[in-house]
DRENPA-3360 file (N, C-alpha, C; in nm, 2 decimals, always signed):
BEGIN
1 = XXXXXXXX = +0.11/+1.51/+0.69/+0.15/+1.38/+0.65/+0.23/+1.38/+0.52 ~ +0.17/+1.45/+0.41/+0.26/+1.47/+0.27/+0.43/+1.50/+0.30 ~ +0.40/+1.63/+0.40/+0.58/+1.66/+0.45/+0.60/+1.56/+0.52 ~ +0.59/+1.46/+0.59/+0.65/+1.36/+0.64/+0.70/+1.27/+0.57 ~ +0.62/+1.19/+0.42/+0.64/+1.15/+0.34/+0.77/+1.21/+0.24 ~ +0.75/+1.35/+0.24/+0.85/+1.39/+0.17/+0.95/+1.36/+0.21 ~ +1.03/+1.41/+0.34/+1.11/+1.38/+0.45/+1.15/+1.26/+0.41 ~ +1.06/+1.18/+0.43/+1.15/+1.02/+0.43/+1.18/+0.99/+0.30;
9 = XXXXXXXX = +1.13/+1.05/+0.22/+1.20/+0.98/+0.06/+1.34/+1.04/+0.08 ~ +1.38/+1.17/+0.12/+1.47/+1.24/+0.07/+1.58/+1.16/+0.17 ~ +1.56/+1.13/+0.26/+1.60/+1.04/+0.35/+1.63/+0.91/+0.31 ~ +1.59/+0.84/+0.22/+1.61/+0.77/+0.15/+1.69/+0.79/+0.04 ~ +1.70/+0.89/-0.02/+1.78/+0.94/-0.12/+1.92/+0.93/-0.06 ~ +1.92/+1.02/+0.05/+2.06/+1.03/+0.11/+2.12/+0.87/+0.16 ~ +2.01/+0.79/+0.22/+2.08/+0.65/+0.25/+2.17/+0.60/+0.10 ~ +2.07/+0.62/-0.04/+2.11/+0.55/-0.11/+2.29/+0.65/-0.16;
17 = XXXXXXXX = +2.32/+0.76/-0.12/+2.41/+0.84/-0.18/+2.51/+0.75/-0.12 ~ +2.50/+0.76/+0.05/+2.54/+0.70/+0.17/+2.68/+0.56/+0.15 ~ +2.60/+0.52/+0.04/+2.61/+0.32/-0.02/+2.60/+0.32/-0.14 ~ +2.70/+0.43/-0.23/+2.70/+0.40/-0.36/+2.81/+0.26/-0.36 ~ +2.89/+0.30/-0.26/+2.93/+0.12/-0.29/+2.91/-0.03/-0.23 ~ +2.79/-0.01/-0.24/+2.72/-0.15/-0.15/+2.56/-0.17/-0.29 ~ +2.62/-0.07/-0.44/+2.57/-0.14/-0.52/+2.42/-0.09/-0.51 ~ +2.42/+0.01/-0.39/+2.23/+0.12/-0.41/+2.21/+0.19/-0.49;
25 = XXXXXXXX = +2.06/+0.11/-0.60/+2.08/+0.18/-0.69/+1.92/+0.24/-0.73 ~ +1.90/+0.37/-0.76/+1.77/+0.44/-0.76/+1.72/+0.48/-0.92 ~ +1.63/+0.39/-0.97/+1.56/+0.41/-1.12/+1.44/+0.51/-1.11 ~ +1.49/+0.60/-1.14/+1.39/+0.67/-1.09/+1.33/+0.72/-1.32 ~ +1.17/+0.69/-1.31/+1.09/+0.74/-1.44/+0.98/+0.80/-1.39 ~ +0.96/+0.93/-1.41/+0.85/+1.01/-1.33/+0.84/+1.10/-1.41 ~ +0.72/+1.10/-1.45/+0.62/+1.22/-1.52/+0.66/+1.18/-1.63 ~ +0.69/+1.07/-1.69/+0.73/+0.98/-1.85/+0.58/+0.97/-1.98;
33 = XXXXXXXX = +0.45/+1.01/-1.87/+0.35/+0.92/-1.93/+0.35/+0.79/-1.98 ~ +0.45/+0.67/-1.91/+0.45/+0.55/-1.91/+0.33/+0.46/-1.86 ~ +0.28/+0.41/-1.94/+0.13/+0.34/-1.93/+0.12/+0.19/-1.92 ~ +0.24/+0.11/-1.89/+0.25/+0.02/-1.86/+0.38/-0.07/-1.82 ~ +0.40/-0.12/-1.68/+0.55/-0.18/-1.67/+0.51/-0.36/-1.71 ~ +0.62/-0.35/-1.80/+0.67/-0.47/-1.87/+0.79/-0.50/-1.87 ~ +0.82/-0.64/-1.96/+0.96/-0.68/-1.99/+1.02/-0.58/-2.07 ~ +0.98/-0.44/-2.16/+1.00/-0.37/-2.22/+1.07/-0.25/-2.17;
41 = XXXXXXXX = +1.07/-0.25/-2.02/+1.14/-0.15/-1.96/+1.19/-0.24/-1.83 ~ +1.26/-0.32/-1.84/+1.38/-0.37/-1.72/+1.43/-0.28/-1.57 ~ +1.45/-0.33/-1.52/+1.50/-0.26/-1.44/+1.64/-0.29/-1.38 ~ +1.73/-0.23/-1.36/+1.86/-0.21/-1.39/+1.87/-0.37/-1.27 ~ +1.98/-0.46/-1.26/+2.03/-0.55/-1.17/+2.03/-0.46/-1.04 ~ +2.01/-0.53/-0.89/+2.05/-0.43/-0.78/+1.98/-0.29/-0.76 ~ +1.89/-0.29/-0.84/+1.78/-0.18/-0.81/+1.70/-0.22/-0.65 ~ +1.76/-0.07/-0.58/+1.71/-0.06/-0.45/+1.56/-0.01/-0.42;
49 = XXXXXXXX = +1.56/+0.09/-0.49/+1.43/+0.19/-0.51/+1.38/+0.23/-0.63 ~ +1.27/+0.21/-0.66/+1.22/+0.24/-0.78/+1.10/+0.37/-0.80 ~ +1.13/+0.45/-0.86/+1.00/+0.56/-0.88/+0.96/+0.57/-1.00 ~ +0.83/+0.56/-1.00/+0.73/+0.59/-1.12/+0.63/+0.64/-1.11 ~ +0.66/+0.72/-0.99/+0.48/+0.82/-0.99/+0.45/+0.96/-1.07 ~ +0.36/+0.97/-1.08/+0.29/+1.08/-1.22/+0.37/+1.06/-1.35 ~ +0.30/+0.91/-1.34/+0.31/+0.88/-1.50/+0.13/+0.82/-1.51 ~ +0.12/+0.76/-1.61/+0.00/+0.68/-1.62/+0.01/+0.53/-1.65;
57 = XXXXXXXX = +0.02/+0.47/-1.54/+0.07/+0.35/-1.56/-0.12/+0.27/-1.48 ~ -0.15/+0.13/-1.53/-0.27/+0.14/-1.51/-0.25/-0.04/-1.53 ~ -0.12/-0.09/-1.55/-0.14/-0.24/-1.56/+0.01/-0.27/-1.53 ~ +0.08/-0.35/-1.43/+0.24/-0.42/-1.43/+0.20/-0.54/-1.48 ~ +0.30/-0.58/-1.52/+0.31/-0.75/-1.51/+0.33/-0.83/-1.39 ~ +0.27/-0.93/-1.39/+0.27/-1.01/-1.25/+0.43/-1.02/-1.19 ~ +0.50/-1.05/-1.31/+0.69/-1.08/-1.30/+0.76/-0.97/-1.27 ~ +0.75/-0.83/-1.27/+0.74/-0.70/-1.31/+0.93/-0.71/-1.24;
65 = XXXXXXXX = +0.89/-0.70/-1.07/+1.00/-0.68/-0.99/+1.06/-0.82/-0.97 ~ +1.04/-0.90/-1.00/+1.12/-1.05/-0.97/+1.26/-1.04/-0.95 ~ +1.30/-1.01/-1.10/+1.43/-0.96/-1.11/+1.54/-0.91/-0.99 ~ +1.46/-0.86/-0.92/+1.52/-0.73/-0.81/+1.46/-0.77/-0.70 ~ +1.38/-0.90/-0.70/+1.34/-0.88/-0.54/+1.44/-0.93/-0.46 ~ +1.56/-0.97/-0.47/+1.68/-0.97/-0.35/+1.72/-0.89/-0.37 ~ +1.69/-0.73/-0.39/+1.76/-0.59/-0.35/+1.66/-0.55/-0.32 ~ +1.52/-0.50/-0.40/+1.46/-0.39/-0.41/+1.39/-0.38/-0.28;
73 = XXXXXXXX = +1.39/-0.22/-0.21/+1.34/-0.21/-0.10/+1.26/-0.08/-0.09 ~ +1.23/-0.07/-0.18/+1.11/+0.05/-0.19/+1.06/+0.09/-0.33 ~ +0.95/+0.10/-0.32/+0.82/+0.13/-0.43/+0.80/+0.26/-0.45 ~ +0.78/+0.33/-0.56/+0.76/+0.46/-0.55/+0.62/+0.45/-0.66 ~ +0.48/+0.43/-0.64/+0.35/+0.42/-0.78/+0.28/+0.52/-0.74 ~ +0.31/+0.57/-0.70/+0.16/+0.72/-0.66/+0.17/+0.82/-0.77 ~ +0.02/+0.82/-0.78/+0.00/+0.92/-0.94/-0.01/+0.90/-1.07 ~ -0.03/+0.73/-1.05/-0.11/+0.69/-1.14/-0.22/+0.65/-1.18;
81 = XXXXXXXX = -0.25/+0.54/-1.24/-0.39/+0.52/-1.28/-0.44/+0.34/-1.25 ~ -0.37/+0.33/-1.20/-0.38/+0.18/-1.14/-0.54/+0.15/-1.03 ~ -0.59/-0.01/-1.07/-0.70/+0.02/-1.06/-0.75/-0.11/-0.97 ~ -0.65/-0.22/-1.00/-0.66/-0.32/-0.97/-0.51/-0.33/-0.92 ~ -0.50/-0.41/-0.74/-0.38/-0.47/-0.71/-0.41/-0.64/-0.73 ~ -0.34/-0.73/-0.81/-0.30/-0.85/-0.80/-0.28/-0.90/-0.69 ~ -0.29/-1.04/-0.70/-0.22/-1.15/-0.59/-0.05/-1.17/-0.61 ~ -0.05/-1.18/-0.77/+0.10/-1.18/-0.81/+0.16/-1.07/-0.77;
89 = XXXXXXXX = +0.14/-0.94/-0.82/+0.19/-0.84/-0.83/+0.33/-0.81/-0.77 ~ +0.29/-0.82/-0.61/+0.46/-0.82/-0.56/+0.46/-0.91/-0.47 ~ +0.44/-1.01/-0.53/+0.46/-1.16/-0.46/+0.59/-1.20/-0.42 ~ +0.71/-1.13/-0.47/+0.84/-1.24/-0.41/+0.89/-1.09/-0.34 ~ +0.81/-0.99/-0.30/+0.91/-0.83/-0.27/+0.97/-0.90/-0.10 ~ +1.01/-0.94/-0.05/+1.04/-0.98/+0.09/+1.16/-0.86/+0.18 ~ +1.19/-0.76/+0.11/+1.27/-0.70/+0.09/+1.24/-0.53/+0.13 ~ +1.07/-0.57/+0.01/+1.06/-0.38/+0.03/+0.97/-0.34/+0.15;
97 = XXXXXXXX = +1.02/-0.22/+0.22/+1.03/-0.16/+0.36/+0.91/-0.08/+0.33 ~ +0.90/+0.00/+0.19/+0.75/+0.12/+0.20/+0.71/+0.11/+0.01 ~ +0.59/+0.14/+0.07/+0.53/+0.08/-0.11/+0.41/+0.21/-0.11 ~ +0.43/+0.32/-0.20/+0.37/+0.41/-0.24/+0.23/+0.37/-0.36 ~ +0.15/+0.39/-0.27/+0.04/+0.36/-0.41/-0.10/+0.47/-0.40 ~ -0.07/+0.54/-0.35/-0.17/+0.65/-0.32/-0.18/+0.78/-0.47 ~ -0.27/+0.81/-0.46/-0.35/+0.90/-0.59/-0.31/+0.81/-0.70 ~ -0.35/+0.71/-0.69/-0.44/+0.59/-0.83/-0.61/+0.58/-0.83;
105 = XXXXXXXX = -0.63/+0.53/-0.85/-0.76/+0.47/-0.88/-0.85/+0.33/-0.82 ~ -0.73/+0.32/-0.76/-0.75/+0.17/-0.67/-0.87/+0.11/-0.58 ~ -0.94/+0.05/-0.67/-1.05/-0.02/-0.62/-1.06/-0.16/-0.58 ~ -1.00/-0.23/-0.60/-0.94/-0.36/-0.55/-0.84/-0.41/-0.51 ~ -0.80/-0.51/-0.42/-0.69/-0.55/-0.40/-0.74/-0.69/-0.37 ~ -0.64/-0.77/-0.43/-0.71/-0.91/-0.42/-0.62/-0.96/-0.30 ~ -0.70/-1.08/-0.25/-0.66/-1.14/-0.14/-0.50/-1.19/-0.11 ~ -0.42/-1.12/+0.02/-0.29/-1.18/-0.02/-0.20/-1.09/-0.05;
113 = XXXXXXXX = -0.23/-0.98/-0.13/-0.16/-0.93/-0.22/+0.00/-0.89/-0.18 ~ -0.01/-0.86/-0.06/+0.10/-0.81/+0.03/+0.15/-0.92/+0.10 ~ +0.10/-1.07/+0.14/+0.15/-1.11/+0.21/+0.30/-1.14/+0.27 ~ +0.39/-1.16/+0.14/+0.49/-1.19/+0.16/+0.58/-1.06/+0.18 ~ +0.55/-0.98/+0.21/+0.61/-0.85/+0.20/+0.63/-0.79/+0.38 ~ +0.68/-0.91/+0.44/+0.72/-0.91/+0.57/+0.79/-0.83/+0.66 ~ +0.87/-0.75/+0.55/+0.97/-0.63/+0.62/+0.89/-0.49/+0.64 ~ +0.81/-0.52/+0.51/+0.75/-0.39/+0.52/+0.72/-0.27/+0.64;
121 = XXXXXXXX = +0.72/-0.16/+0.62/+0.71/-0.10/+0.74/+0.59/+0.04/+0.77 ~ +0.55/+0.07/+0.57/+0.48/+0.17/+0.53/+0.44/+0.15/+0.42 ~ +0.30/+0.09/+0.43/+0.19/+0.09/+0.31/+0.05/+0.24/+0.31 ~ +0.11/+0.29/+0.18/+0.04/+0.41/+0.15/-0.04/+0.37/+0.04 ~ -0.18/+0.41/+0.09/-0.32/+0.42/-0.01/-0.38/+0.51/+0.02 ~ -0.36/+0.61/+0.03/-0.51/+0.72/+0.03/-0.50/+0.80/-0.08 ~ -0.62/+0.81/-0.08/-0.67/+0.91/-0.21/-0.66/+0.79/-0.33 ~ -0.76/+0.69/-0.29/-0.80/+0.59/-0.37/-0.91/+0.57/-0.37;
129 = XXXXXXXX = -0.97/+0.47/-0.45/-1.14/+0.40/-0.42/-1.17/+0.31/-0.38 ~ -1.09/+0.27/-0.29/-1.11/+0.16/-0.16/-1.25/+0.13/-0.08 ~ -1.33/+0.05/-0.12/-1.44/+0.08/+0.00/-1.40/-0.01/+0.09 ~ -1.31/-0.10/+0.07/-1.27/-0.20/+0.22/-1.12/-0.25/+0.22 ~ -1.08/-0.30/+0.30/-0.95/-0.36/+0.29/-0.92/-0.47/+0.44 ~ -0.99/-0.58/+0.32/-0.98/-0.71/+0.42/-0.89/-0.73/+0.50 ~ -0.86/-0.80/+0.62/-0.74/-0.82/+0.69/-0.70/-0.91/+0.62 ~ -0.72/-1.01/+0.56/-0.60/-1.10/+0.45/-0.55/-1.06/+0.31;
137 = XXXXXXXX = -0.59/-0.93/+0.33/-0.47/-0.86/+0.19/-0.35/-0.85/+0.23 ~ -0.35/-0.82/+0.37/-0.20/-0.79/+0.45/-0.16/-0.93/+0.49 ~ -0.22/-1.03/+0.58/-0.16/-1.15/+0.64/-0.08/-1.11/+0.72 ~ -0.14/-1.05/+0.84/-0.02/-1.00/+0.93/+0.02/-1.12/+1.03 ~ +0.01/-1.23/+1.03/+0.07/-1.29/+1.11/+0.21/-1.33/+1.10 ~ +0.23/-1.33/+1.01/+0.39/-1.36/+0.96/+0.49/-1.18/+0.96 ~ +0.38/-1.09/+1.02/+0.47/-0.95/+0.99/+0.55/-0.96/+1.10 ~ +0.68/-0.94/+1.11/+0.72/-0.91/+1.27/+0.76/-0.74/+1.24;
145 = XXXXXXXX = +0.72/-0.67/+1.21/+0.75/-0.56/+1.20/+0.65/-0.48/+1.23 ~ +0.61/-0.33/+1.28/+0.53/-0.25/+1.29/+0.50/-0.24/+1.18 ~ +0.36/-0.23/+1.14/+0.33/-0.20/+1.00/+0.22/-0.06/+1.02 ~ +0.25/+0.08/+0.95/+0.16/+0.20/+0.89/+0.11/+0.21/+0.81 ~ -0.04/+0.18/+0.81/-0.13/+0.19/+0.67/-0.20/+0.34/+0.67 ~ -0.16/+0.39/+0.59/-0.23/+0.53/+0.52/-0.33/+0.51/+0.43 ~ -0.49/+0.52/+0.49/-0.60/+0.49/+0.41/-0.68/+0.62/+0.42 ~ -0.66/+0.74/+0.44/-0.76/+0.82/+0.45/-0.78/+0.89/+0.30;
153 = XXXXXXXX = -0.93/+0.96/+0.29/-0.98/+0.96/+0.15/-0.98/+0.85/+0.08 ~ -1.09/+0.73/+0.14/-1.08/+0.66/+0.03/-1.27/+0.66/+0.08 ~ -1.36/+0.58/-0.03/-1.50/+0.57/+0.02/-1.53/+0.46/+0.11 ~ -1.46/+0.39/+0.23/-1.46/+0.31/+0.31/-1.58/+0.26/+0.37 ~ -1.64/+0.15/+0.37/-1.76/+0.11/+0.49/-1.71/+0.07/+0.58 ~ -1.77/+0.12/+0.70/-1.71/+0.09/+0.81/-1.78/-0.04/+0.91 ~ -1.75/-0.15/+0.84/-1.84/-0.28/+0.88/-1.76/-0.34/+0.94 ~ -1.73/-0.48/+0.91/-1.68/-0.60/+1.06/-1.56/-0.59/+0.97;
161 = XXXXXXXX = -1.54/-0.61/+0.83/-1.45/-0.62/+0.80/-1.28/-0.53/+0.83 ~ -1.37/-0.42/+0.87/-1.25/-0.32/+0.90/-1.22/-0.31/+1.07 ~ -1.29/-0.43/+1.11/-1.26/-0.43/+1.27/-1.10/-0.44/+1.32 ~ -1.02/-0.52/+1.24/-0.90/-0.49/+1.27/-0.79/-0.38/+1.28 ~ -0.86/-0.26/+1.21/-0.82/-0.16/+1.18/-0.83/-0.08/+1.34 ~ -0.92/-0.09/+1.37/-0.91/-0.03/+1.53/-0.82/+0.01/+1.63 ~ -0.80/+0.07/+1.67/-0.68/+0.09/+1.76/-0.67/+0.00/+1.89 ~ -0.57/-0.11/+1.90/-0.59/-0.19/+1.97/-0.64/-0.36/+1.96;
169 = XXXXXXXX = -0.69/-0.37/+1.83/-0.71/-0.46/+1.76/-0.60/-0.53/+1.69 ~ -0.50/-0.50/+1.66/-0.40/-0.59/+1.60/-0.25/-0.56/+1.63 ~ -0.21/-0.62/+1.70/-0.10/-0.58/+1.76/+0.02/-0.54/+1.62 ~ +0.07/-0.45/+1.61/+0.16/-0.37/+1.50/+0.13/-0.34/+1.46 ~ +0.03/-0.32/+1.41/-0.07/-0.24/+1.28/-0.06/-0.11/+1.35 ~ -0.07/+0.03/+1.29/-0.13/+0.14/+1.30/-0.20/+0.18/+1.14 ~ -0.30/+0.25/+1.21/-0.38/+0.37/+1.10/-0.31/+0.51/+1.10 ~ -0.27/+0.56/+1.01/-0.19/+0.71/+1.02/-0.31/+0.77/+1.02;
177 = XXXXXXXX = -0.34/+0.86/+1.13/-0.44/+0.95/+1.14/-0.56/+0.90/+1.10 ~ -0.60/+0.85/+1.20/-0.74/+0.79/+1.22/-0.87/+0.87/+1.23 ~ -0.81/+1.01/+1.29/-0.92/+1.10/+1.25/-0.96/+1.17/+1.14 ~ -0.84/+1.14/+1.02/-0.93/+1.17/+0.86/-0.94/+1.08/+0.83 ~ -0.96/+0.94/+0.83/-1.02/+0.80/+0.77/-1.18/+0.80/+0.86 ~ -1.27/+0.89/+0.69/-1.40/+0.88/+0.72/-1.49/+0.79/+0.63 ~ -1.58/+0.74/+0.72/-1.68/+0.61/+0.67/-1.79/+0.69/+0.58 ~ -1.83/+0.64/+0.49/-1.87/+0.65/+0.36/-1.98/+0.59/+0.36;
185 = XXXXXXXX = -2.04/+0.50/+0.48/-2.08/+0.41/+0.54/-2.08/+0.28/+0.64 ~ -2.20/+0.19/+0.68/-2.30/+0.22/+0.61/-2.42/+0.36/+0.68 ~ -2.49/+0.34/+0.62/-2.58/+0.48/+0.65/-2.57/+0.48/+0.84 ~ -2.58/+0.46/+0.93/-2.51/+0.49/+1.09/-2.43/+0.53/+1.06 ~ -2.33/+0.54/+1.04/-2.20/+0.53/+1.05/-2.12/+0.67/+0.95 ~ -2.22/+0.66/+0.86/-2.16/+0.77/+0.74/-2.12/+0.85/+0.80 ~ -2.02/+0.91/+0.78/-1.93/+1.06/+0.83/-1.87/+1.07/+0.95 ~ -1.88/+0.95/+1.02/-1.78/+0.91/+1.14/-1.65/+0.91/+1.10;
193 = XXXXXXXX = -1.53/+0.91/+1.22/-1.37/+0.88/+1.18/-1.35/+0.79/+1.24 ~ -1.27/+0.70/+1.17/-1.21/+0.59/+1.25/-1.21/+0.57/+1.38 ~ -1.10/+0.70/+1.48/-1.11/+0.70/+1.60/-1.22/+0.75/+1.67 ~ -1.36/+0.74/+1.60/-1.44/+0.77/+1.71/-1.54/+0.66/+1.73 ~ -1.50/+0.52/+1.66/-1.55/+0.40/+1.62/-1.48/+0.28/+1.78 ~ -1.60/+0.18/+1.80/-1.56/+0.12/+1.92/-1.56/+0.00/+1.81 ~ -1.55/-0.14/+1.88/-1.57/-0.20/+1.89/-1.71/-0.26/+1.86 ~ -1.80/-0.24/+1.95/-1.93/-0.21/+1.95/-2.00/-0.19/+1.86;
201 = XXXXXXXX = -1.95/-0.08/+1.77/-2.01/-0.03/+1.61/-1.94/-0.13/+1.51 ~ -1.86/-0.18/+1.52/-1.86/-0.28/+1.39/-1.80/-0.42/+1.37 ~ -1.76/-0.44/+1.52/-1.69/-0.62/+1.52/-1.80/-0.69/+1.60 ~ -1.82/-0.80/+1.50/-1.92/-0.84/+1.52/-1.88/-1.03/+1.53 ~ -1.71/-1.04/+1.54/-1.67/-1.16/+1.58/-1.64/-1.26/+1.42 ~ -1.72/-1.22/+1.35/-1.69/-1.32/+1.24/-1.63/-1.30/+1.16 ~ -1.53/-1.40/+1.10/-1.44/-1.43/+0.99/-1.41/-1.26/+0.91 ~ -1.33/-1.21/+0.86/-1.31/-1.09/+0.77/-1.35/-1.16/+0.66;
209 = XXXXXXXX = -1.42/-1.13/+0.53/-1.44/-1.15/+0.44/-1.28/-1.08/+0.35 ~ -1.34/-1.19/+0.22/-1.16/-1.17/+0.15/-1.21/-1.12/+0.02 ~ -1.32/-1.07/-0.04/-1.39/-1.06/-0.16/-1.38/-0.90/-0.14 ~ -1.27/-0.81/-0.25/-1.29/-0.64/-0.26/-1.40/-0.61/-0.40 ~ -1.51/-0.56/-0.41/-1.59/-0.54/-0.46/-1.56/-0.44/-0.53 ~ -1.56/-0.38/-0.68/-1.52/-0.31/-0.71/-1.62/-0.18/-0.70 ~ -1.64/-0.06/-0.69/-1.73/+0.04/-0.73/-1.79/+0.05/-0.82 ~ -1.96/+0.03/-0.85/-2.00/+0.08/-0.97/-2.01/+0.16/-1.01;
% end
């Protein structure tokens, strides 16, 4: 999975070489020890791609990418120290295709968070502290796109809440390798994989809850 990820960045790289004159432009700050994005560090007009992973960044501003959300089309945050995702956070991204957020710290994601992020096509979180991820973080009714969520290694309960996650349960959705997304819980269930989970073991018909509980 890592080499595939690599692959498509570099792939990305080349698109943006591709269309230096269609104004593609790549900010790339990595391994800076940058601890927080603010109005103190802008980001260039027409920024397509942004990278800032293996720095220690642990708080953006709600406004962060506004600037850029009629260009920006990819996220680069993995390798930080981020702990909490917002509602605001990337509220106007309508734009960005893949959003890197894996090896943080990430224990919550508040309701919504992703909604408007319609194009999207690749949401990466694993190797986080996730124990759940409501179906209305995403709001997939408005996706018309296939959407790939990479959750494995995180401490997940495998309750009603994660019934969408299933294979077959939500039309566009995939899980990237559903047999290392292991349940953490609850006690049935501990050490099971996604794919070896029915229906049966955890949809239980009612409403997804929208409240991410943080870890004590």
């Amino acid at each position: 999975m890592a080499k595939i990820l690599y692959y498509f960045h570099i792939y990305l790289i080349i698109i943006c070489v591709m269309m230096l004159f269609t104004n593609c432009t790549l900010f790339s700050r990595q391994g800076q020890g940058i601890t927080e994005l603010n109005a103190l560090m802008p980001l260039p007009s027409g920024t397509t791609v942004v990278e800032f992973h293996s720095n220690q960044i642990s708080n953006i501003s709600d406004d962060y990418f506004d600037h850029v959300a009629s260009t920006l089309s990819g996220i680069h945050l993995e390798g930080n120290w981020l702990e909490i995702i917002t509602t605001l956070m990337f509220q106007n991204l309508i734009l960005v295709r893949f959003l890197h957020l894996q090896n943080n710290r990430i224990h919550t994601i508040h309701p919504y968070s992703f909604k408007n992020m319609t194009t999207m096509t690749a949401l990466v979180l694993y190797n986080n502290q996730l124990r759940s991820i409501p179906e209305c973080v995403l709001d997939l009714v408005d996706h018309p796109l296939s959407l790939t969520i990479y959750i494995n290694n995180n401490p997940l309960m495998c309750d009603e809440m994660l019934c969408y996650l299933l294979p077959g349960q939500t039309e566009g959705l995939t899980v990237d390798s559903p047999s290392s997304v292991i349940c953490s819980g609850p006690a049935d269930l501990e050490g099971k994989t996604l794919d070896s989970l029915t229906t049966n073991d955890i949809c239980t018909g009612d409403e997804p809850g929208i409240v991410q509980q943080p870890i004590s």
